[in-house]
C-alpha positions as CSV (number, residue, x, y, z in Angstrom):
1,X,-36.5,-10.8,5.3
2,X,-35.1,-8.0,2.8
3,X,-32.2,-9.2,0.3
4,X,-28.7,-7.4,0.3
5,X,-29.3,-5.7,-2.4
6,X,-32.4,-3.6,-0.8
7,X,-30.8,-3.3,2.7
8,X,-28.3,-1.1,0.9
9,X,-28.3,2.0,2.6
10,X,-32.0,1.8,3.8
11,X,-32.4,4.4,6.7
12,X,-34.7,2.4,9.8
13,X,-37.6,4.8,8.2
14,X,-37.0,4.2,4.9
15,X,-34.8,5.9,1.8
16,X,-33.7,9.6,2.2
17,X,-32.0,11.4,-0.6
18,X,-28.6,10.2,-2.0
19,X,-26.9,12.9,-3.5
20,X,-29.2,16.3,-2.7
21,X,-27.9,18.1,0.3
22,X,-30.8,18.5,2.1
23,X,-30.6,15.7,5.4
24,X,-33.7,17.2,6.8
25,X,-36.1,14.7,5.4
26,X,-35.7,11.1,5.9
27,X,-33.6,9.2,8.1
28,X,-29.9,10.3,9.1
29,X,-27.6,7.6,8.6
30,X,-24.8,7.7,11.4
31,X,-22.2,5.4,12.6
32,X,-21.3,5.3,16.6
33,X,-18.0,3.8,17.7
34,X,-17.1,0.4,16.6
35,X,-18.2,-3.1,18.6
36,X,-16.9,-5.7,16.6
37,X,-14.0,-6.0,13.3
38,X,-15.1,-8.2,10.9
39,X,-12.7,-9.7,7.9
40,X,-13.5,-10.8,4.4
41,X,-11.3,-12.8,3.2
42,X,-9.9,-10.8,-0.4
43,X,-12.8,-11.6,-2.5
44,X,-15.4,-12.8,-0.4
45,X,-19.3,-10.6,-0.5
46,X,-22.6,-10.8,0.3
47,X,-24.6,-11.5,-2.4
48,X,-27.2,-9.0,-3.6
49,X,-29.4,-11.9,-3.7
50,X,-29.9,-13.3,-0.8
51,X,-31.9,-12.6,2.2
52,X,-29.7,-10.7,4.6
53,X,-30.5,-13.3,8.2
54,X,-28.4,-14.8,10.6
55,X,-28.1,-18.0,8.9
56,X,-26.7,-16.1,5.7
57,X,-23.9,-14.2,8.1
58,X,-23.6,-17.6,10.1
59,X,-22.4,-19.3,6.7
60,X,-20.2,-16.7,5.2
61,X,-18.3,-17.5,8.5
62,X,-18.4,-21.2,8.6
63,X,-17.0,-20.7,4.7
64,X,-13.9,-19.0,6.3
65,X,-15.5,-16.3,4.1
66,X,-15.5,-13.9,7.5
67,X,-13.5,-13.3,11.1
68,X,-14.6,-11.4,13.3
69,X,-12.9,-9.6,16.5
70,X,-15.8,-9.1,18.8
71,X,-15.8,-6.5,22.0
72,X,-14.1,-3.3,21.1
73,X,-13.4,-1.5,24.3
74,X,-12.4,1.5,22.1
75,X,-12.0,2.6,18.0
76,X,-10.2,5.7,16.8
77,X,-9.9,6.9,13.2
78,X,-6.1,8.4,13.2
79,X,-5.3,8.6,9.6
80,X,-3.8,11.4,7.4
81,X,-4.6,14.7,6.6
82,X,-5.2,15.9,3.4
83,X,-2.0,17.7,1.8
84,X,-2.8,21.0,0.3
85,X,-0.3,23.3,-1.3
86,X,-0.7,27.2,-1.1
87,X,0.5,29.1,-4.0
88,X,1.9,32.5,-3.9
89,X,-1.1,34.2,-4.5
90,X,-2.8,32.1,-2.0
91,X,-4.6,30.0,-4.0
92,X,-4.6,26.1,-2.3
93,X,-4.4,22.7,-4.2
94,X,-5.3,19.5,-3.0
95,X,-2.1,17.4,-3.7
96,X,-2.5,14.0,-2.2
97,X,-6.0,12.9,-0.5
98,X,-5.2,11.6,3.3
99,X,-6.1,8.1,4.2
100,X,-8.3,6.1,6.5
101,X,-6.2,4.4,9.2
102,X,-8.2,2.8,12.0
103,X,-6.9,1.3,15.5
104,X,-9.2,-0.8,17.4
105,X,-8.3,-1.5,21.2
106,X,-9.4,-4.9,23.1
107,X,-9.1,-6.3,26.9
108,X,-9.8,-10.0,25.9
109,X,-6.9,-11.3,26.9
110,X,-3.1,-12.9,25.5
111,X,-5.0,-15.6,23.4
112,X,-6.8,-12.5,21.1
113,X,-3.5,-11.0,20.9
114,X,-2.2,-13.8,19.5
115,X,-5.5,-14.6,17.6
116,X,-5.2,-11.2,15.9
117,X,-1.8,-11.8,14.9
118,X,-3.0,-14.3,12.2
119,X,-4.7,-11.1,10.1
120,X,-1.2,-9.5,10.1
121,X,-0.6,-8.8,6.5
122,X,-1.1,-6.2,3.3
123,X,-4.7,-6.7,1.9
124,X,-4.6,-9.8,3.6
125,X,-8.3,-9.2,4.4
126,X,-11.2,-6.6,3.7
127,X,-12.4,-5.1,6.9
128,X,-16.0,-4.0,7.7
129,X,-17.3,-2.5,11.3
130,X,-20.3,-3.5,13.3
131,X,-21.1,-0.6,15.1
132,X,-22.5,0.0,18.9
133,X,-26.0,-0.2,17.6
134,X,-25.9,-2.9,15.3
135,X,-25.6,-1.3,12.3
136,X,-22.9,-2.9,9.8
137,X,-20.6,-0.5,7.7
138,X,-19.4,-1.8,3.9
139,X,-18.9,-0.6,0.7
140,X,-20.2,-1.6,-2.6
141,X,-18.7,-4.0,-5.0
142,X,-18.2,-3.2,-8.7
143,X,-20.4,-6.3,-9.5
144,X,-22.9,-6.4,-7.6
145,X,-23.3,-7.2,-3.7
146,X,-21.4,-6.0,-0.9
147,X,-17.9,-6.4,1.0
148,X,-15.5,-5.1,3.3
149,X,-13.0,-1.8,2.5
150,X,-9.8,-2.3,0.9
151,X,-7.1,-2.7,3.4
152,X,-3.3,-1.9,3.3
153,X,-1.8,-2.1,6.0
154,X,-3.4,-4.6,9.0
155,X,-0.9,-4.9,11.9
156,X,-1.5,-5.7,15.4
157,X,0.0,-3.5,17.8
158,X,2.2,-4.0,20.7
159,X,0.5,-5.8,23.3
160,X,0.6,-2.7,26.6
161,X,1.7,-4.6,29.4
162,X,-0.7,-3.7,32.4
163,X,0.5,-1.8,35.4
164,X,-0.6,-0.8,39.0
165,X,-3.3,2.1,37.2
166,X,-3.9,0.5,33.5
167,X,-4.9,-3.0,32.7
168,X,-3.6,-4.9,29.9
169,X,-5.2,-3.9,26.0
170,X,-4.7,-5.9,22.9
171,X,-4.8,-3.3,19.4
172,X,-5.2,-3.8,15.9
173,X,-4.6,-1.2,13.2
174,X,-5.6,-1.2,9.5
175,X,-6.0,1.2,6.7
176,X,-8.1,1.6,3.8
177,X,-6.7,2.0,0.7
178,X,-9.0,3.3,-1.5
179,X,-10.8,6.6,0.4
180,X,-13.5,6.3,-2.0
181,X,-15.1,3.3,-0.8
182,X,-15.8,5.4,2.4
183,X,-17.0,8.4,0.8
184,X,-18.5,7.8,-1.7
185,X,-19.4,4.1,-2.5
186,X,-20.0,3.6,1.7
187,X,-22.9,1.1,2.6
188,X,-24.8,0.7,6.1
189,X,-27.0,-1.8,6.7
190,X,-29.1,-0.5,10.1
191,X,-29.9,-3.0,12.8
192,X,-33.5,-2.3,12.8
193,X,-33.7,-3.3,9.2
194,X,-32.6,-6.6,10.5
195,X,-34.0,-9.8,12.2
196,X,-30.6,-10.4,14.0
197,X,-28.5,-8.2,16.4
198,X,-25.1,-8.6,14.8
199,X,-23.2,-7.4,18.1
200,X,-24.6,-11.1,19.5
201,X,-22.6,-12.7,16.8
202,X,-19.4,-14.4,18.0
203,X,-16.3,-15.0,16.3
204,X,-14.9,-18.8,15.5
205,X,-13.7,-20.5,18.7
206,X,-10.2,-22.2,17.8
207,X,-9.9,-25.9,18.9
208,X,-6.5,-28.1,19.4
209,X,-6.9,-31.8,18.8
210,X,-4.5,-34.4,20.4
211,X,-4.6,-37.9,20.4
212,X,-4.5,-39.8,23.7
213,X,-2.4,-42.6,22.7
214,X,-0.4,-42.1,19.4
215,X,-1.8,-44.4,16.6
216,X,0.1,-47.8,16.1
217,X,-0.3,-50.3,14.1
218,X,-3.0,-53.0,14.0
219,X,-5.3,-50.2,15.6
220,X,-8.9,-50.3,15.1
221,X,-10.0,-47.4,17.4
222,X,-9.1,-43.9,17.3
223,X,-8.9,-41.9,21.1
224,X,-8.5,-38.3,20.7
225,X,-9.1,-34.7,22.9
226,X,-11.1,-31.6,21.8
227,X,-10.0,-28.7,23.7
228,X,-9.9,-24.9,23.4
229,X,-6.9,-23.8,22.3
230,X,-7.1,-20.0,24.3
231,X,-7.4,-22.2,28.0
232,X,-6.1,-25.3,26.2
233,X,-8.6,-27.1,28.6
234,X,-12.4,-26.2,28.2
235,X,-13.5,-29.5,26.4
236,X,-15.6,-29.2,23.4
237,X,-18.5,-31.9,23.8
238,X,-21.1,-33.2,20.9
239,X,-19.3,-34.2,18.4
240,X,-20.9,-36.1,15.5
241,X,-20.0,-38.3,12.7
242,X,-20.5,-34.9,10.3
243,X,-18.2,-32.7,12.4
244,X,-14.7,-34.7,12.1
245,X,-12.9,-35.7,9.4
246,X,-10.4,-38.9,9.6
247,X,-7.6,-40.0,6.8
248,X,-5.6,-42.4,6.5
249,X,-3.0,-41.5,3.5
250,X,-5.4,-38.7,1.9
251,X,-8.3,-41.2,1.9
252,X,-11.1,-40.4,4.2
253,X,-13.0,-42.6,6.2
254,X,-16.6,-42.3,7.9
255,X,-16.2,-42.4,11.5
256,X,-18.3,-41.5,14.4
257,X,-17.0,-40.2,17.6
258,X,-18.1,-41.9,20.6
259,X,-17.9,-39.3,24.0
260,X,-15.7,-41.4,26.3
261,X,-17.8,-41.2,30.0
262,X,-16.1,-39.4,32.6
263,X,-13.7,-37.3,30.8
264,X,-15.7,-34.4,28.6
265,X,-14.4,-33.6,25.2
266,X,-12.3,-37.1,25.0
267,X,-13.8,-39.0,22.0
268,X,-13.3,-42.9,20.9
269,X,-14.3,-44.4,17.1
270,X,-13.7,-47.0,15.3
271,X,-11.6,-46.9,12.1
272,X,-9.6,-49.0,9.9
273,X,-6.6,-51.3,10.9
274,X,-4.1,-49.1,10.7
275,X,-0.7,-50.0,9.4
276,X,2.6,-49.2,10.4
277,X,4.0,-45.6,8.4
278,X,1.0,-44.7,7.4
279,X,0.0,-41.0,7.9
280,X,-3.3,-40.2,9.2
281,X,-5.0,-36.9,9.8
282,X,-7.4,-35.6,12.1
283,X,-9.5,-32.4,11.9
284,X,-13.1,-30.3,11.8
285,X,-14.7,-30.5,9.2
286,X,-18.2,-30.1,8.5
287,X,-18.4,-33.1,6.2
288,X,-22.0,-32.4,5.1
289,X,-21.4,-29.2,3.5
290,X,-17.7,-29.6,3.1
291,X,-16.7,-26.2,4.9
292,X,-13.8,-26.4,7.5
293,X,-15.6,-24.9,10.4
294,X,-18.5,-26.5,11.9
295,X,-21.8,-25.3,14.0
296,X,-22.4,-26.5,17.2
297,X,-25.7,-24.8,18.3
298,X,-25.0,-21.4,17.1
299,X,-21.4,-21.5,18.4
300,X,-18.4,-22.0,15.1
301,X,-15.0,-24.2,15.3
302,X,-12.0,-24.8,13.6
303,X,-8.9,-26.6,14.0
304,X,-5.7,-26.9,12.4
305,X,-5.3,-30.4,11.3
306,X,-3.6,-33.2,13.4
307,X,-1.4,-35.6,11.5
308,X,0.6,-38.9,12.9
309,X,2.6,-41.3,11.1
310,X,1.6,-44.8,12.9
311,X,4.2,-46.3,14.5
């Protein structure tokens, strides 16, 4: 497998040329329509140095390094124009370059709507595009590697109510700030260079914890819920010692969660006594590799954290 740094605008049949105008030899790079938004959180790249694989994308997501809205039903580019003056002897000037501004529609339902509320921001994240055919659409960083375009504005739009002819759609809109990115310092990495498909990639499921029966004191067991929070009843099951994290007053202890029989994503485990006022906390955590968003078979969580003072 190729690293970043030679994926870098690699055509499926090789190199073409880079600044000559002639596009009749090599390979034509093109982008299709969108299929997926992904989100760099402000700083976060792919290395130039490593090898550009599933597992590599798969971790820069479990690092809350990348989101990713998944299933764009459609993608239109509706930024500004460029301004141009005309003199009186009709000579024109370019006064002010336009501006990328993107709007991405969905039909996943009120939970993504919500979900994409939670990128709402300015330059709260660096967006990149997967397209239709796998191909993923960056730019280059000044020191090396690769990340997503400069953002302004990212805003969700109204969620459109469905009616008797439309169905309901969910919308998010962005613009890039710095045009040159695009044009000039654009990157695509082409599927077929790959030994993924990065349309098969998911985004991070979010999970609600609850305990069954508040913690008291004397306690030695722990009974708590793993659910999805978009149904806020799908049960997630497997759960292992490395994939929850348990404190009592900011200390953690080791515990391992024990499926409770007969009632899916319900887990017991034994802990500490537990005294009375103390403040415990319950969460996901990949306690292994110390990342807040674990891997359950090629499927990624994360929770907010649960905390109860014990009565």
């Amino acid at each position: 497998m190729a690293l970043v740094k030679d994926l870098v605008n690699l055509g499926s049949c090789g190199v073409g040329n880079s600044l000559g105008m002639n596009v009749s030899l090599g390979c034509k790079q093109r982008i299709v329509a969108a299929q997926t938004i992904g989100a760099f959180t402000p700083g976060a790249f792919m290395d130039p140095n490593q090898e550009l694989t599933e597992a590599y994308f798969l971790q820069l997501m479990e690092e809350g390094k990348i989101d990713l809205a998944t299933n764009v039903t459609s993608f239109e580019e509706n930024g500004s124009d460029d301004a141009i003056e005309t003199l009186e002897d009709d000579t024109q000037i370019v006064t002010n370059e336009g501006k990328y501004k993107f709007m991405a529609t969905f039909t996943s339902g009120l939970y993504l709507n919500r979900a994409l509320h939670s990128l709402k921001g300015f330059g709260s994240r660096d967006i990149f595009i997967i397209d239709k055919e796998g191909s993923i659409i960056l730019t280059k960083r000044n020191a090396g590697g690769v990340k997503g375009f400069t953002t302004g504005m990212i805003q969700p739009g109204k969620l459109q109510f469905p009616s008797n002819t439309v169905g309901q759609k969910e919308s998010l809109m962005f613009q890039f700030l710095n045009r040159f990115e695009m044009d000039d310092n654009y990157v695509i990495i082409e599927k077929e260079n790959l030994d993924f498909d990065p349309r098969i990639i998911n985004g991070v499921s979010q999970v609600t914890l609850s305990y069954v029966n508040d913690p008291t004191a004397a306690d030695t067991t722990i009974t708590f819920e793993a659910v999805l929070t978009q149904d806020n009843k799908t049960p997630l099951e497997g759960l292992e010692s490395n994939d929850i994290e348990f404190a009592v007053n900011g200390t953690v202890q080791s515990i391992t969660p024990a499926p409770v029989v007969g009632f899916p994503g319900r887990y017991t485990a034994t802990v500490t006594a537990l005294a009375s006022a103390e403040n415990t906390s319950l969460r996901l955590h990949n306690t292994t590799d110390s990342r807040t968003i674990i891997n359950k078979d090629g499927s990624l969580y994360k929770s907010l954290t649960l905390t109860k003072l014990v009565a």
